[in-house]
N, C-alpha and C positions, 0 to 999 in steps of 0.2 A: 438504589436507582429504581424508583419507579416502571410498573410496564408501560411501554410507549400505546398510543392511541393506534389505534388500524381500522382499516374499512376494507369488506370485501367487494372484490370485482368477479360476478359469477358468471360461469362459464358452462359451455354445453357439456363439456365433460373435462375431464385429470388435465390441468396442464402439462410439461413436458421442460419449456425453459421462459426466460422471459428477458426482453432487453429494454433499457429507456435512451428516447432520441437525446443524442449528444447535446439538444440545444434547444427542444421546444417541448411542450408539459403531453409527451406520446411513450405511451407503452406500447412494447410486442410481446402479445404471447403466444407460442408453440402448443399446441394439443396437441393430445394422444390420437388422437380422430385424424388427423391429416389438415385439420385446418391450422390459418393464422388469425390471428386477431390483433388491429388497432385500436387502441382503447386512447379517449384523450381525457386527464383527469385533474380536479382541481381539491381544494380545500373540502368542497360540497359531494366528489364522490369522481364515477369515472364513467365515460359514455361511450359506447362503440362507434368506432370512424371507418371500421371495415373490417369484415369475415369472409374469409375465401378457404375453400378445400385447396388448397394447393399440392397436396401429396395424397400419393395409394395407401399409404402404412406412416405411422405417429410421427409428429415434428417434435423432432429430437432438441433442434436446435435453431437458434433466432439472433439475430444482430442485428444492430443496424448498422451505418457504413459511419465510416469517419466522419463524411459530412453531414449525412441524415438524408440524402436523398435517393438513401434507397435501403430498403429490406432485405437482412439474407435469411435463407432458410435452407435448412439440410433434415433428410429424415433417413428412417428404417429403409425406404424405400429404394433407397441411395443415392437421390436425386439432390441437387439443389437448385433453387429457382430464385430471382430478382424480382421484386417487388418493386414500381415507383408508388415513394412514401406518397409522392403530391395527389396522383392519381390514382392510385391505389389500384394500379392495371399493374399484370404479368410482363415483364421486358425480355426475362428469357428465361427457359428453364434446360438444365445440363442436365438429360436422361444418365442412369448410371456414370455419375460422379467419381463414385468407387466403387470397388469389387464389394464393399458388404456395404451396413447401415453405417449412415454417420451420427456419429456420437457430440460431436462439439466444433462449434467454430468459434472464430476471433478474427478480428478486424487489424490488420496491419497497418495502413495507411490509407488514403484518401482514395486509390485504385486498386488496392489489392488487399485479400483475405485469408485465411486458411480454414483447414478444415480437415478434424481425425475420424476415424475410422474403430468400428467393432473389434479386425483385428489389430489395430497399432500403425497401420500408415496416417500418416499426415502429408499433405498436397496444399501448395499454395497454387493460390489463384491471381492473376491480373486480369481486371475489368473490361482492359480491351483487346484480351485475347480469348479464343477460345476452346482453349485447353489449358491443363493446369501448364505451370510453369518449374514449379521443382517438388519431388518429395523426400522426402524422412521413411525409413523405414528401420530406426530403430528398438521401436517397442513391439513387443512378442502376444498385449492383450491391448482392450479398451484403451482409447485415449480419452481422459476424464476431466480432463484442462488444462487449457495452454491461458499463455500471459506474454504479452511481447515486453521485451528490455529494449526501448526505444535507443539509448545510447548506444550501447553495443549493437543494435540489430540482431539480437540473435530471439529468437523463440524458445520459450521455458513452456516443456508440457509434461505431463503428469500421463502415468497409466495405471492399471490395476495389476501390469504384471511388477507395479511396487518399483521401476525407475522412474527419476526424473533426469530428462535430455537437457540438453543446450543446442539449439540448434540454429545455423550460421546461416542465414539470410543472405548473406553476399558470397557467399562462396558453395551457399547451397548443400554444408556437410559437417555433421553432427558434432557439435567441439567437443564435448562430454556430457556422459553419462554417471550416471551415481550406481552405488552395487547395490546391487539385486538382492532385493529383500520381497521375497514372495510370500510369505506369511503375512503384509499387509501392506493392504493396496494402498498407494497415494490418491486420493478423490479429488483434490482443490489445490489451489493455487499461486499467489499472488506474489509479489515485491513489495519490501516495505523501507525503510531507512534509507532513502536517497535511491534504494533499487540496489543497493548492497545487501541486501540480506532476501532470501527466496523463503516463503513461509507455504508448507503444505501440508492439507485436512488427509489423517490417513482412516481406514479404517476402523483400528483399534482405537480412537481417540485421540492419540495422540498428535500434538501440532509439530511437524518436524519444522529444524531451522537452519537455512543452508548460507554458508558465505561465501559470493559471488568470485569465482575464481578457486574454490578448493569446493565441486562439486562430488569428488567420491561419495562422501558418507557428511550426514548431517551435521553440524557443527554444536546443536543442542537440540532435546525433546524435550515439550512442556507437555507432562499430562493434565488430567483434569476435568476432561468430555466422558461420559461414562456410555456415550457410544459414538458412531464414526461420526468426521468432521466432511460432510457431504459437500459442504458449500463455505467458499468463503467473498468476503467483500474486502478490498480495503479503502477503510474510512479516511485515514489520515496518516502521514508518514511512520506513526507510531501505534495505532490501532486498526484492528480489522474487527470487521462482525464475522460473526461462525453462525453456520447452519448446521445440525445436527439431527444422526436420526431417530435422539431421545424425542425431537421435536420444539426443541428450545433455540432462542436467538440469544446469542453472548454476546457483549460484548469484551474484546481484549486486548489488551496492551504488549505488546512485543519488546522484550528488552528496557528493563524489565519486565519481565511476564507473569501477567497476573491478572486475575481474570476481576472484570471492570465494574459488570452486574449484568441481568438478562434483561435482553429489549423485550422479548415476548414471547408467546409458544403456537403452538398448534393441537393442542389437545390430543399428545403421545402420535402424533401422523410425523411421520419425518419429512423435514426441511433438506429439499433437494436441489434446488436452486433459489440462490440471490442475485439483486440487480439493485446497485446505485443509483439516483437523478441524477442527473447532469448539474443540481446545485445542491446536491446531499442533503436533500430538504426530504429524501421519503427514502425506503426500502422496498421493493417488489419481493415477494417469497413466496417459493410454488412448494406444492405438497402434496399429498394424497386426496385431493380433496377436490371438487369441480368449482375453483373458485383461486382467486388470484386476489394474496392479502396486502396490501399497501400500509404500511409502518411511518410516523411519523416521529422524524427523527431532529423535532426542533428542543426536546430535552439537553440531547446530546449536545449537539450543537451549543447551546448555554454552557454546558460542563464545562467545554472546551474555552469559553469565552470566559470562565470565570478561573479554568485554570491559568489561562493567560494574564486575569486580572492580577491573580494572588502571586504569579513570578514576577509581574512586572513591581508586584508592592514591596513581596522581596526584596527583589534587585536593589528599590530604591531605599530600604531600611537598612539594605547593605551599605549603600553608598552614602546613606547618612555618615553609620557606623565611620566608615572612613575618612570620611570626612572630619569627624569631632575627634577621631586619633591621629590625625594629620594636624589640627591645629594644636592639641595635647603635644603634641612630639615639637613643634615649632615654637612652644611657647618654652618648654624645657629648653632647647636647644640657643634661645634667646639668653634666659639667664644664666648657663654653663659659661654663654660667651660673655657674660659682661661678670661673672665672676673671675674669667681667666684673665680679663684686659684689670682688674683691680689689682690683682694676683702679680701680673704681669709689672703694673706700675710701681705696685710696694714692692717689688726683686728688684728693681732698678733703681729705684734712690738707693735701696743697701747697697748695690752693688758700686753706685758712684760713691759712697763713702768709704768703703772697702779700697777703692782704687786709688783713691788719693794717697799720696805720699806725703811727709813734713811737708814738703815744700811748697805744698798745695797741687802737686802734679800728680796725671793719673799714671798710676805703676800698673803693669801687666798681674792681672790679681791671679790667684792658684784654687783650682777647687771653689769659685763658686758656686753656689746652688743655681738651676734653671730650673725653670718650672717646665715641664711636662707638657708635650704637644697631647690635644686631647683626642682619642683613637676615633675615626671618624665609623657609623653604624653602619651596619646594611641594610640597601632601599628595601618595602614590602611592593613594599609595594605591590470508366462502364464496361461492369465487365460479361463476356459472353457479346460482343460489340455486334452489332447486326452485318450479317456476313451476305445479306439478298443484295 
């Protein structure tokens, strides 16, 4: 695989995170400086649509909302504030959010959010209230990615004290935990295979792989990163991109596992956050660097259209195959039967001469021969809501 094409989008200093609008060609990025930045970006590159200081201390973290019309942001600071995308004005901002910095948020639904914390609390949010609405308090460190399992409702988050939770949405309380593996931190996050399988970037490189419903302990680990797995994306029900903080972009296949080729690097700076478009036509990826690289992921995308070409040629060299040994088997099966009806007709004049007696009359004959019945085969066949 080829390194994919990129362009950077620079910035006044180190990003932090970065999110793309659910539905129109808009980047957010989180700096270390307290600002956010609107970027809107084409084929030709990417242009600022708005910069704002919005925190005292670095944004840690950025999302956009379900719909896109509106911005979240959470920082060191422990604030989080509402951004209107259209207008690109402040709607509200929630002083002390949490007792420490916030580390990560994620978008649940069209009104409500969540968001973890330095030490391991997690708080969800609804848009039109103004307080959180429930928390998690089962990780002991950082919370370092969460991922919502839409079906279930439940919240999968990842911390550096090395579990990963499940956490119950409707009922507001932790369904399980995995054991405690503190010698290395889970970093990332995702669902892959229909959202039966939970894939997370640990420290030591390695990709753990959990199956949904027997969350104790991983169910397999792929190594293969020769340092941690910081960030992950996923691409498609059976691939995810990995961020690393060798500073390389992988791409990988889950189940089988096996590593697909590299999108691209960063020149040994580690890859700390990734972000999907909305039509998987780009890759956003932040790093040590004052500048936000945009990956062009129309390669990929071909792979995937040509792997479909070559099952679908498959399928159909299969279904020839069967075909021409369906008419093979039918054609046999034709002349077995017109051997048995000959077969059948010369037993029976013997056997009418056999039966006749002197007198021309048929006698009850003893021991004739019958032919053989032939053995038949087997088929193969808004929230923070203004309270003035």
């Amino acid at each position: 695989m080829e390194e994919a094409h990129s362009m950077s989008v620079k910035l006044p200093e180190q990003p932090m995170d970065c999110s793309f609008h659910p539905a129109e060609c808009l980047l957010a990025t989180g700096i270390i400086t307290g600002q956010v930045r609107i970027s809107e970006y084409s084929e030709n590159g990417a242009t600022r649509k708005s910069q704002k200081r919005l925190h005292s201390e670095s944004c840690r973290a950025v999302q956009f909302s379900a719909l896109g019309d509106a911005l979240l942001s959470g920082s060191a600071d422990k604030s989080i504030v509402l951004l209107d995308t259209g207008t690109c004005k402040v709607q509200r901002t929630q002083q002390n959010a949490h007792p420490t910095g916030i580390s990560r948020m994620a978008v649940l639904s069209e009104t409500s959010f969540v968001s973890g914390d330095d030490n391991g609390l997690i708080k969800t949010w609804d848009q039109r209230q103004p307080e959180s609405t429930a928390s998690f308090e089962a990780h002991t460190d950082f919370v370092s990615d969460m991922v919502l399992h839409e079906r279930e409702q439940c919240l999968v988050a990842v911390s550096g004290d090395g579990t990963l939770t499940i956490n119950d949405l409707r009922t507001n309380k932790v369904r399980a935990q995995s054991e405690n593996d503190a010698d290395d931190e889970l970093l990332s996050v995702v669902l892959v295979k229909g959202d039966k399988k939970v894939v997370s970037g640990t420290q030591s490189g390695v990709i753990n792989l959990y199956s949904w419903g027997h969350m104790d302990d991983c169910s397999d680990r792929f190594p293969g990163h020769p340092s941690s797995v910081d960030a992950l994306v996923k691409y498609d029900a059976d691939t995810v991109i990995t961020g690393s903080s060798d500073g390389i972009i992988r791409i990988v296949n889950i189940l089988p596992n096996r590593m697909l080729g590299v999108l691209g690097g960063s020149e040994d700076l580690p890859i700390e956050r990734l972000a999907l478009s909305h039509d998987r036509s780009r890759l956003a990826s932040v790093s040590h660097e004052s500048c936000l690289k945009l990956w062009d992921l129309s390669q990929l995308a071909e792979g995937s259209d040509d792997e479909d070409e070559e099952e679908e040629g498959e399928g159909a060299a299969a279904r020839d195959q069967d075909d021409a040994a369906g008419l093979e088997s039918e054609q046999q099966t034709a002349a077995i039967s017109k051997i048995d009806q000959q077969g059948s007709a010369s037993g029976s004049e013997d056997d009418a001469q056999q039966k006749k007696g002197k007198n021309g009359k048929r006698e009850r004959g003893k021991g004739q021969h019958k032919v053989p019945k032939r053995q038949k085969g087997n088929g193969s066949g808004s929230f923070f809501a203004d309270l003035l």
